[in-house]
C-alpha positions in Angstrom: -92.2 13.0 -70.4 -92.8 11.2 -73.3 -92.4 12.6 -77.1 -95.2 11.8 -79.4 -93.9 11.3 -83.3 -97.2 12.1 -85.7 -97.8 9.4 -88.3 -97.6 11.0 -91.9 -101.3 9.2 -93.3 -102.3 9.8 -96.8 -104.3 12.7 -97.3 -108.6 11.6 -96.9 -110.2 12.2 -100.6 -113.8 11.7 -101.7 -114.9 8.5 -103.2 -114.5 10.4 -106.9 -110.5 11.4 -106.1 -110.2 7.8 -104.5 -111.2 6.0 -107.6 -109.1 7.7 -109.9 -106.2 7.0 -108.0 -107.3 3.8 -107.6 -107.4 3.3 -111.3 -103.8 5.1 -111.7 -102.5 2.3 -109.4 -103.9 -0.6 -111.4 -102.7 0.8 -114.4 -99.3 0.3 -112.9 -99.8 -3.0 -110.9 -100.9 -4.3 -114.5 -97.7 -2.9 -116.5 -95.7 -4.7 -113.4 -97.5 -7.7 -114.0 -97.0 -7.8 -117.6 -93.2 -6.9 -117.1 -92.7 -9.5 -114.4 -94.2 -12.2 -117.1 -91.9 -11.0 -120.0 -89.0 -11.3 -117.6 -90.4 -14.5 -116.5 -90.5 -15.8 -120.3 -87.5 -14.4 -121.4 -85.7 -16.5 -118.7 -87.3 -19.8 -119.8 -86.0 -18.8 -123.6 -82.6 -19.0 -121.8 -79.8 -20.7 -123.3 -79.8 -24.5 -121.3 -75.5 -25.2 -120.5 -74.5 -28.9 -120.7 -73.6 -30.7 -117.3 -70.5 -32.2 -117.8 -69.5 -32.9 -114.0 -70.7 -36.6 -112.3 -72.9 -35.5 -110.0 -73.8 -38.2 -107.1 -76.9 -38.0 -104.7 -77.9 -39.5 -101.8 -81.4 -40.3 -101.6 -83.8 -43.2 -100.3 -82.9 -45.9 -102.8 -78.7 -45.3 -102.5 -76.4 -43.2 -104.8 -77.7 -41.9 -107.7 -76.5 -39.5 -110.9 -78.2 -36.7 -112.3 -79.4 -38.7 -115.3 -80.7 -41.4 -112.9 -83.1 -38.6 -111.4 
């Protein structure tokens, strides 16, 4: 016998209900967006640390240093 588990949906709403959640939710995906950017620039603002080791890479053209690239 086989044992059927229900899907919990979200509830249906008229078009009115629907639209005001709808607006509720870009309100939030907004703030996100707008927190996510601030983030984003806050970590460009970042303090830059100096390379002091000799880094060597292999690429097409031989060896060459992080300065070379």
């Amino acid at each position: 016998m086989t044992k059927h588990i229900a899907m919990k949906t979200p509830p249906i709403v008229s078009r009115q209900d629907w639209e005001a959640a709808r607006e509720q939710m870009l309100v939030k995906e907004k703030a996100t967006l707008r927190a996510k950017d601030a983030l984003a620039a806050e970590r460009r603002r970042m303090p830059w640390m100096e390379v002091d080791k000799a880094y060597l890479f292999e690429g097409p053209n031989g060896r060459a240093s992080l300065l070379d690239l």
